[in-house]
C-alpha positions as CSV (number, residue, x, y, z in Angstrom):
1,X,-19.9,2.6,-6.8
2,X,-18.8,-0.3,-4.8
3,X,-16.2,-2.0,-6.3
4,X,-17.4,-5.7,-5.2
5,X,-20.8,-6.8,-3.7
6,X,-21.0,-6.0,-0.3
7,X,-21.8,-8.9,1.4
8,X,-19.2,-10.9,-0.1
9,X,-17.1,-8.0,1.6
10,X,-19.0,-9.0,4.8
11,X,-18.7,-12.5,4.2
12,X,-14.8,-12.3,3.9
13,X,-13.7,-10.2,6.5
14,X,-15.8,-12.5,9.0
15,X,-13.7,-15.4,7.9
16,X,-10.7,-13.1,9.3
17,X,-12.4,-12.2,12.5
18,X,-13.3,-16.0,12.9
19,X,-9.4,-16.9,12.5
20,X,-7.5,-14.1,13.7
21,X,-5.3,-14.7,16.3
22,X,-5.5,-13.0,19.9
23,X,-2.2,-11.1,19.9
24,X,0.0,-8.2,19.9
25,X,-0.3,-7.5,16.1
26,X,-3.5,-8.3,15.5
27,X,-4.8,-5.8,18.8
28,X,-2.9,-3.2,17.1
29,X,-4.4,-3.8,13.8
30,X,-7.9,-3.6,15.1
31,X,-6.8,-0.2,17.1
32,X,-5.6,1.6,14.0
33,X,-8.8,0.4,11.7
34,X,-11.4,1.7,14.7
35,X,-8.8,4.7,14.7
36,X,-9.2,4.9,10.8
37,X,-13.5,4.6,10.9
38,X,-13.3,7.0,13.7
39,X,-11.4,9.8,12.0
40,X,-12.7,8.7,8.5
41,X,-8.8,8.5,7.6
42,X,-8.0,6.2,4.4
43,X,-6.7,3.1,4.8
44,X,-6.0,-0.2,2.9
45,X,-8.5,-2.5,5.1
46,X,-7.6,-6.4,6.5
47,X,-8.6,-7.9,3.3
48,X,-6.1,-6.0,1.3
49,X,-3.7,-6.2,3.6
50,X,-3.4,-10.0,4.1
51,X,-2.9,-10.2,0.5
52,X,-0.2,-7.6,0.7
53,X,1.5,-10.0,3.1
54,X,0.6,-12.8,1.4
55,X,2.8,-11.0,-1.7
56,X,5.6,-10.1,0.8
57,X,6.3,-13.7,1.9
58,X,5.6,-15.0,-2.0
59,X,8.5,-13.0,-3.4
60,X,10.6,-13.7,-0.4
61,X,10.4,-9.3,-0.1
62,X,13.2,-8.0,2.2
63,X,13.4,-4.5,0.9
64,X,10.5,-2.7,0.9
65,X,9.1,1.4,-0.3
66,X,6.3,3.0,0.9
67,X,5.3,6.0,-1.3
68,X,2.7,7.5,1.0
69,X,2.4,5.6,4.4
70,X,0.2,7.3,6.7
71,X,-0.3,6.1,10.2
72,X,1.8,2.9,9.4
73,X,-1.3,0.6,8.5
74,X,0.2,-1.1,5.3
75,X,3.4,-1.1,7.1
76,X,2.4,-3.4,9.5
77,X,1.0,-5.7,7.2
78,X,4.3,-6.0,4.9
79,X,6.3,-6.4,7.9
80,X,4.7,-10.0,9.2
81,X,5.7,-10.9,5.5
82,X,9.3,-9.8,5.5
83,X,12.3,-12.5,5.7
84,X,14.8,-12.0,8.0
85,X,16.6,-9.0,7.9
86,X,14.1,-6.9,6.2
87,X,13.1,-3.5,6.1
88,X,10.8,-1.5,5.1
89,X,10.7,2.8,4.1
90,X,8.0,4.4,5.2
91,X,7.1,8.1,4.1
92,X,4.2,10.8,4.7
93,X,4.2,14.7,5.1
94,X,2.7,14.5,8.6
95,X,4.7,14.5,12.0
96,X,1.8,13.2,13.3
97,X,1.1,10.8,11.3
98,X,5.0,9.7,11.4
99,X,4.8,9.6,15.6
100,X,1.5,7.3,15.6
101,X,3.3,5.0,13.3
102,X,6.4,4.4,15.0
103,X,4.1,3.7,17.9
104,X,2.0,1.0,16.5
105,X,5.1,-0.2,15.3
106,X,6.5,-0.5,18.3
107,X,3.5,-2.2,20.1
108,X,3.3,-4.5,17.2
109,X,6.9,-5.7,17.5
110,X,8.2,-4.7,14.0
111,X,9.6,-1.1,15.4
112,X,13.4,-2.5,13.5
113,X,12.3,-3.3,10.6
114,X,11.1,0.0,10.1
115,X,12.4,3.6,9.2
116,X,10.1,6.5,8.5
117,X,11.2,9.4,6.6
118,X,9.1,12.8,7.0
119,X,8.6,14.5,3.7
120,X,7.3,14.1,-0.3
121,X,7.2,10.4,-1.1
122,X,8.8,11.9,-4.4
123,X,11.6,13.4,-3.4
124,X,12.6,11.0,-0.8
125,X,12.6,7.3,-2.9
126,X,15.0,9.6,-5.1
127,X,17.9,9.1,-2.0
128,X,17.5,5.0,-2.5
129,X,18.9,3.2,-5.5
130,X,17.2,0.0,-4.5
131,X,16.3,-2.6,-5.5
132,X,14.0,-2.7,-4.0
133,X,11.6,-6.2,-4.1
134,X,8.1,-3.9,-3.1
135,X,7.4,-0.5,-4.1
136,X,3.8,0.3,-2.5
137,X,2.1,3.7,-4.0
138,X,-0.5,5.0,-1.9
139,X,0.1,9.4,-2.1
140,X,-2.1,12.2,-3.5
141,X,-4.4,10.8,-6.8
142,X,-2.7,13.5,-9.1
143,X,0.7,12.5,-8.7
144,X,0.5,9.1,-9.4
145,X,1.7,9.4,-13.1
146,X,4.5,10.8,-12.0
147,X,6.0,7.7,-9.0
148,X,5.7,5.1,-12.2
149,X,9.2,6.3,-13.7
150,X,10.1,6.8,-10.1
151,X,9.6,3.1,-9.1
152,X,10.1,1.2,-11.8
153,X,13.9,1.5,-12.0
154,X,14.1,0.7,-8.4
155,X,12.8,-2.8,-8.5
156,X,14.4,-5.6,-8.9
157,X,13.4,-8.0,-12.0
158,X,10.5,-9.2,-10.7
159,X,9.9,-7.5,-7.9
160,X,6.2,-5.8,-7.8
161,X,4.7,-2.6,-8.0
162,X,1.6,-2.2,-6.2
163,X,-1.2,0.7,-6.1
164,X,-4.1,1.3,-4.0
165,X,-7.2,3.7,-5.5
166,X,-6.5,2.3,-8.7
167,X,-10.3,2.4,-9.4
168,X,-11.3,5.6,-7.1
169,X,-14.9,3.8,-6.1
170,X,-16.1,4.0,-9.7
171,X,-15.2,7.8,-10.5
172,X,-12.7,7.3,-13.1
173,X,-15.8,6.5,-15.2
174,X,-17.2,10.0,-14.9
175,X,-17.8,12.1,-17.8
176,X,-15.9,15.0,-16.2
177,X,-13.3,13.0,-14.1
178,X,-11.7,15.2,-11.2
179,X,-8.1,16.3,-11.0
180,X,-7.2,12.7,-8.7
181,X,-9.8,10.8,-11.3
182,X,-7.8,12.5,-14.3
183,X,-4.4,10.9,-12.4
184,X,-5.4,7.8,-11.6
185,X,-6.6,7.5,-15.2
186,X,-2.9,8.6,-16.6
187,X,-1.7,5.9,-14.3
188,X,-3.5,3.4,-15.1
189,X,-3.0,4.0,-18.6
190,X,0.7,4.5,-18.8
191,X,1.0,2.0,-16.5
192,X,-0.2,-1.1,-18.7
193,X,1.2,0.4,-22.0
194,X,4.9,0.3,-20.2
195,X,7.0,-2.3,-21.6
196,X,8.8,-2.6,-17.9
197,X,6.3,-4.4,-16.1
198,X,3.6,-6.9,-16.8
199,X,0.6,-4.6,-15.1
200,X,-3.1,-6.1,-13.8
201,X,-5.9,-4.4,-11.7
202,X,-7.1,-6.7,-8.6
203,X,-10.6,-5.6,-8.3
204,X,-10.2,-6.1,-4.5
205,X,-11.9,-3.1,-2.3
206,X,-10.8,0.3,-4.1
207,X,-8.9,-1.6,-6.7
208,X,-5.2,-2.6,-6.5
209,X,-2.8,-2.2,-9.4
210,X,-0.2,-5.4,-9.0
211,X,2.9,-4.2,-11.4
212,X,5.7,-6.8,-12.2
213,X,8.9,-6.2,-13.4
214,X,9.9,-7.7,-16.5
């Protein structure tokens, strides 16, 4: 199921191409999405990932988490939006995932602002107190109930909680949801009924869950 009409899709990802500037970042961004299509690898796309900056340099975001950061896509895109000074942790169970990313990083300028930790998103955000002013989820579907009382306590008043897959291209509407459907679903249901955050779900690409905390 596609989340929103493909050609408005088209339509706004050309006004990107038709603005995007010719440099360092934005040849490194266009390597990792043909490096994404290529290996059919997951990622959050240009048109969420402007508004993810556009969110970093809204709340002023110097302290970032990344629950789940594969080959250092999102990372990028947080890091044009970060104010002096900031940082963001990144975290994914792959080695190789973690040495592609500190090399985009690198080419794309932000390689200080960034530290990557190798292991369970889980257990690691457990070693930061925060707060933090970001807390981007993007692991495995089935643990997602469990990062929202992992998050939560580490953001600042209203700093945001954001979620990719929150709609899962229309399966969480399945009679017989899957084990990752079945997850998302407790997420996005103990999500909105938490009296932490004021929760919405951005019907943007796969569905982004934008989580503020009260």
């Amino acid at each position: 199921m596609d989340i929103t009409e493909p050609r408005l899709d088209d339509y706004m990802l050309q006004l990107i191409s038709e603005t995007s500037r010719a440099d360092g970042e934005s040849e490194v961004l266009t390597e990792m999405e043909r490096y994404a299509r290529d290996n059919d690898f997951p990622i959050i796309g240009p048109l969420v990932g402007r508004f993810l900056r556009q969110l970093a340099i809204a709340t002023e975001a110097k302290n970032v988490f990344e629950m789940g950061s594969g080959f250092g896509y999102s990372a990028i895109w947080l890091a044009g939006g970060l104010v002096e000074g900031g940082r963001i942790i990144c975290t994914d169970t792959s080695a190789e995932n973690q040495r592609k990313a500190l090399e985009y990083f690198k080419r794309a300028g932000f390689e200080s602002l960034v530290e990557f930790h190798l292991g369970d998103a889980r257990d690691i955000i457990k070693r930061f107190g925060g707060p933090f002013d970001i807390i981007l989820n993007d692991i495995d579907k089935e643990q997602y109930p469990e990062t929202i009382d992992l998050a939560i306590p580490r953001l600042r008043k209203g700093g945001l909680f954001i979620t990719d897959n929150v709609l899962w291209s229309g399966r969480i509407l399945d009679k017989d949801p899957d084990e990752s459907s079945r997850g998302i679903l407790e997420f996005n249901r103990k999500l909105f009924a938490s009296e932490e955050v004021l929760a919405s779900i951005i019907p943007i690409r796969d569905g982004l869950g934008i989580a503020v905390k009260l």
